[in-house]
C-alpha positions as CSV (number, residue, x, y, z in Angstrom):
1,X,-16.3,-222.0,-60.0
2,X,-15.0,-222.0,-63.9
3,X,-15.6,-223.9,-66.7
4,X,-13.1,-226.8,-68.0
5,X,-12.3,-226.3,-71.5
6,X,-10.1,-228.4,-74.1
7,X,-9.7,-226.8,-77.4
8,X,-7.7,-229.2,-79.9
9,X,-6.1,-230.9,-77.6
10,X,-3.9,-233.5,-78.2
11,X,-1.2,-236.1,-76.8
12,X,0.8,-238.7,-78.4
13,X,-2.6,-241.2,-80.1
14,X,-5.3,-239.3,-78.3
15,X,-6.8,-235.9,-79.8
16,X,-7.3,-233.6,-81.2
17,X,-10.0,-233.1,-78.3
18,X,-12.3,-230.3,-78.0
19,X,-14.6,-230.7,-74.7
20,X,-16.4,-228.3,-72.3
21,X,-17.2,-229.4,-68.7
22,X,-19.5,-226.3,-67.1
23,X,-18.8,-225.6,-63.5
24,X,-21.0,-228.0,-61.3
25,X,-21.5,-230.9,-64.4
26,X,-19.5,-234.1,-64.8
27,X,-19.3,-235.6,-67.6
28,X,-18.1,-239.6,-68.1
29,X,-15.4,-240.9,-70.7
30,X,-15.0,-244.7,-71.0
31,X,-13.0,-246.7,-73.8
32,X,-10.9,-249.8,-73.7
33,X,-7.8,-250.2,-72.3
34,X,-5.5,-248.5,-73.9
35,X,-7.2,-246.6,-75.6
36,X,-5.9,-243.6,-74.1
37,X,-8.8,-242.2,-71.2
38,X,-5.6,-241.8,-68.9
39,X,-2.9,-239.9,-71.1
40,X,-5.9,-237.5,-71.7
41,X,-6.3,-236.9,-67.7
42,X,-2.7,-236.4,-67.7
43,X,-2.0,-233.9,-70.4
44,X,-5.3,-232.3,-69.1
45,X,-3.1,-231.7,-65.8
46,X,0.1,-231.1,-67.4
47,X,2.0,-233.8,-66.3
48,X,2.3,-235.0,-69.9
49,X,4.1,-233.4,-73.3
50,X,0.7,-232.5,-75.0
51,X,-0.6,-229.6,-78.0
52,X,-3.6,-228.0,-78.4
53,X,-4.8,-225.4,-75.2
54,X,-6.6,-226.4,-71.5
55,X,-8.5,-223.4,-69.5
56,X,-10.4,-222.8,-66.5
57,X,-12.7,-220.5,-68.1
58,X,-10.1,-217.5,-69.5
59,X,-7.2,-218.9,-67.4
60,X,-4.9,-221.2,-70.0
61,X,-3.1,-223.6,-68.5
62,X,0.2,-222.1,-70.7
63,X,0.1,-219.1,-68.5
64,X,-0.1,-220.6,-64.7
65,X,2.7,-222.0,-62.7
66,X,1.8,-225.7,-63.2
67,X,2.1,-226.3,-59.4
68,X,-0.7,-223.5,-59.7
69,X,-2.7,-225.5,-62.5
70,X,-2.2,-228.3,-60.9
71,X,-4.2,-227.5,-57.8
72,X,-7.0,-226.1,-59.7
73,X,-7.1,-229.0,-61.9
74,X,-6.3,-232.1,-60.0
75,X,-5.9,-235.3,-61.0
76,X,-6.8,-238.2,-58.6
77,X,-5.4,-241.3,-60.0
78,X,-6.0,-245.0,-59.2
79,X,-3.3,-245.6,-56.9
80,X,-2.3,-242.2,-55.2
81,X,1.5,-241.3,-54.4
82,X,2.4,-241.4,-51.1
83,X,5.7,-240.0,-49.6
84,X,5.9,-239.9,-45.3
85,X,5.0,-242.6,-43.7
86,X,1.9,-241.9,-42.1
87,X,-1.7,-241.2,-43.3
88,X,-1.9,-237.7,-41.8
89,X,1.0,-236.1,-42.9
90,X,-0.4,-236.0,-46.4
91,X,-3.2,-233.8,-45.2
92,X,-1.6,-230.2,-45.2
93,X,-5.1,-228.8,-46.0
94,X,-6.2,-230.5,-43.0
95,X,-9.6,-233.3,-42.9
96,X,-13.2,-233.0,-42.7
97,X,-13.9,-235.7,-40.3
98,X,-16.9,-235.9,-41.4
99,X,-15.8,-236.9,-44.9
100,X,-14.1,-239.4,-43.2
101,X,-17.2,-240.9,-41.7
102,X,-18.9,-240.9,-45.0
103,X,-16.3,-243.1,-46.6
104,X,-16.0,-245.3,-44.2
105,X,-13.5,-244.7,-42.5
106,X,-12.3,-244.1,-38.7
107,X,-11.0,-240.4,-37.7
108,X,-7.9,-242.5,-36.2
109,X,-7.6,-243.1,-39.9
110,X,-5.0,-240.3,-39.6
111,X,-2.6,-242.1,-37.5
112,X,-2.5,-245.0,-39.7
113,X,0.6,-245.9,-41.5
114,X,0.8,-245.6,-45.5
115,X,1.9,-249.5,-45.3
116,X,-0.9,-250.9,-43.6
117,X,-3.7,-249.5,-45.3
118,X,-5.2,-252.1,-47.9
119,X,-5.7,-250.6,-51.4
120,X,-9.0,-249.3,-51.4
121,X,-8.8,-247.2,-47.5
122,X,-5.5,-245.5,-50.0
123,X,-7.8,-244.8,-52.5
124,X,-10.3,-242.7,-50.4
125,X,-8.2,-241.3,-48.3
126,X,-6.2,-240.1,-51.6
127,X,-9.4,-239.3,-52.9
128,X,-9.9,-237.1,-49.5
129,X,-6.7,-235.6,-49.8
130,X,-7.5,-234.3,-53.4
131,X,-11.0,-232.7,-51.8
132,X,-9.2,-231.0,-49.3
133,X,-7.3,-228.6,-51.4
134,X,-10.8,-228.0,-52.9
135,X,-9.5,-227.4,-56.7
136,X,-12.2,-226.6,-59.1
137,X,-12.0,-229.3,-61.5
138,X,-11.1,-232.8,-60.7
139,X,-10.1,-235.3,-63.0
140,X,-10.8,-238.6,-61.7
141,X,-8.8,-241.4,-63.3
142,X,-11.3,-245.0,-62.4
143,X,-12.0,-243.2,-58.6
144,X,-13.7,-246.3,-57.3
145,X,-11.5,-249.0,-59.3
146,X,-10.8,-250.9,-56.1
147,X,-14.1,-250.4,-54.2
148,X,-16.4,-252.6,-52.9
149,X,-20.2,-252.3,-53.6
150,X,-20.9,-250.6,-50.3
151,X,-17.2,-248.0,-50.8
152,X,-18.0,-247.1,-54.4
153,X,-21.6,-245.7,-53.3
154,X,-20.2,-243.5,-51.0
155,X,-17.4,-242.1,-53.2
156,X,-20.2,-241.5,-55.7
157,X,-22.3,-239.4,-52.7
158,X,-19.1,-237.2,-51.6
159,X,-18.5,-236.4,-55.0
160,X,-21.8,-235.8,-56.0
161,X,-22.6,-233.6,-53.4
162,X,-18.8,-231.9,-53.9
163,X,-19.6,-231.1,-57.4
164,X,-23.0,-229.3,-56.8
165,X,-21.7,-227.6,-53.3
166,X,-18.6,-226.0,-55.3
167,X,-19.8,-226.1,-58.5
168,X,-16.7,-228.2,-59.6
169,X,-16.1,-230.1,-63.2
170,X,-15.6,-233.2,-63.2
171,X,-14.1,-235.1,-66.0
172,X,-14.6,-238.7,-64.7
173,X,-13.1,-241.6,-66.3
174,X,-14.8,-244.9,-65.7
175,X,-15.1,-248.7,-67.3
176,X,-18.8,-249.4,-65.8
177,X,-21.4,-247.9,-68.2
178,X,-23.5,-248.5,-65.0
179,X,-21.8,-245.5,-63.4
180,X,-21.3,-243.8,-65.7
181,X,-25.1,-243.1,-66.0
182,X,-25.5,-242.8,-62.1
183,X,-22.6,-239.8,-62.0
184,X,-22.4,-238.0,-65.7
185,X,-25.0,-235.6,-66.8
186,X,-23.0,-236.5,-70.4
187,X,-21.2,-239.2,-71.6
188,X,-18.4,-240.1,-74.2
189,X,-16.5,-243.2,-75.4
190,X,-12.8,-242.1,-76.0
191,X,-12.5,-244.3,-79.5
192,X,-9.4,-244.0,-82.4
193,X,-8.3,-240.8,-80.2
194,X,-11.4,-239.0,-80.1
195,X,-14.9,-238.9,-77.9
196,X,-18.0,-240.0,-79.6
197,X,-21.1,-239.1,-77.2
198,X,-22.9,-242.0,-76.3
199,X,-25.4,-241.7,-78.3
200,X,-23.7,-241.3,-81.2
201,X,-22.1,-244.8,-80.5
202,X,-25.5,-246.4,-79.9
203,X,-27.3,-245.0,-83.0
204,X,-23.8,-246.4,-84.9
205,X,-24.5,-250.0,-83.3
206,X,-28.3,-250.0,-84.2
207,X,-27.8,-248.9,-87.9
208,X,-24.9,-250.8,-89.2
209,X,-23.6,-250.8,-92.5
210,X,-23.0,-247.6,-93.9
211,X,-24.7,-245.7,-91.8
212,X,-22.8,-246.9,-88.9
213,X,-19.4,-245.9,-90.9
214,X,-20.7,-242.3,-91.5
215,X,-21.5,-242.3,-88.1
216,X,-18.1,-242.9,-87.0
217,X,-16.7,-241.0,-89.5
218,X,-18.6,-238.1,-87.9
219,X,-18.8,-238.5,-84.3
220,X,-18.4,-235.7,-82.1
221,X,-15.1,-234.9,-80.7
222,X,-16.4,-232.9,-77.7
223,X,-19.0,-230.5,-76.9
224,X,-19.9,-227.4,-75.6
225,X,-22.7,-226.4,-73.4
């Protein structure tokens, strides 16, 4: 599978952002809220007004039909959208009952109504949803926000194990510094509208002063590997 690639992009205080996910590596943004980690996911998938270019390898986003893009490069948000009434009718791809298993939940899950599922059983089987379509990127707004201990460390697993199996990029957005070093082979902090690597922000911390202004003044706004 491609590469993700941002070139200068930018959307309303976030940017300009220039970032490369290879195919098969995830990389981890965190930042305060509001500081802008979801506006990024969502001009990444072109749901939002945004500058600056997107591409799955030499495929820009400008030049696909976003329903197109949009399945190559899906967003999995906190709370998913739901719009029939049951659990199964969302699944036009079909479901790996074994993915069900492995989060937890029931194959009868499918018969369930939208209404009686608790928050976190809608955020896997959104999550699930998402996998089905097997895009090549996901961009996965707080994945495991409303997850138990237990839940969270099998979201981790199937994704895991999705990204090396089909070589997907995954841009992963995530509060807990804890994950983030479990799941991210790199990891930024989204900060005044641009990503500092981690490091970067640690070595800032540890010097102070002047040094730690220089720092920020510099900090990387992506990379590419």
């Amino acid at each position: 599978m491609p590469a993700l690639v941002l070139h200068q992009l930018r959307t309303l205080h976030v940017g300009p952002i220039d970032l490369a996910i290879g195919a098969g590596e995830c990389v981890c943004i965190r930042g305060a809220s509001g500081s802008g980690k979801s506006l990024l996911l969502r001009a990444i998938a072109d749901l939002d007004p945004h500058q600056g270019e997107a591409r799955l390898d030499a495929r820009a986003c400008a030049a696909m039909p976003a329903a197109q893009w949009r399945r190559q490069v899906a967003l999995v948000m906190a709370e998913g959208q739901w719009w029939a009434d049951t659990i199964g009718t969302h699944f036009a791809d079909g479901c790996n009952p074994a993915w069900l298993e492995r989060l937890g939940l029931p194959a009868a899950a499918l018969d369930w109504e939208v209404a009686r599922c608790s928050t976190g059983e809608r955020q896997r089987l959104a999550l699930l949803r998402t996998l089905m379509r097997q895009p090549a990127a996901l961009l996965l707004d707080e994945p495991t926000g409303n997850l138990d201990e237990d839940s969270t460390a099998r979201v981790e697993a199937l994704l895991d194990d999705y990204r090396r199996e089909h070589d997907a990029a995954l841009l992963w957005v995530s509060h807990d510094p804890r994950q983030a070093a479990r799941v991210a082979q790199h990891r930024f902090v989204l900060e005044d509208g641009r990503l500092v690597e981690e490091g970067e922000v640690d070595r800032a911390g540890a010097d102070g002063g002047e040094t730690a202004g220089a720092d920020k003044a510099s900090g990387v706004e992506g990379a590419a590997w």
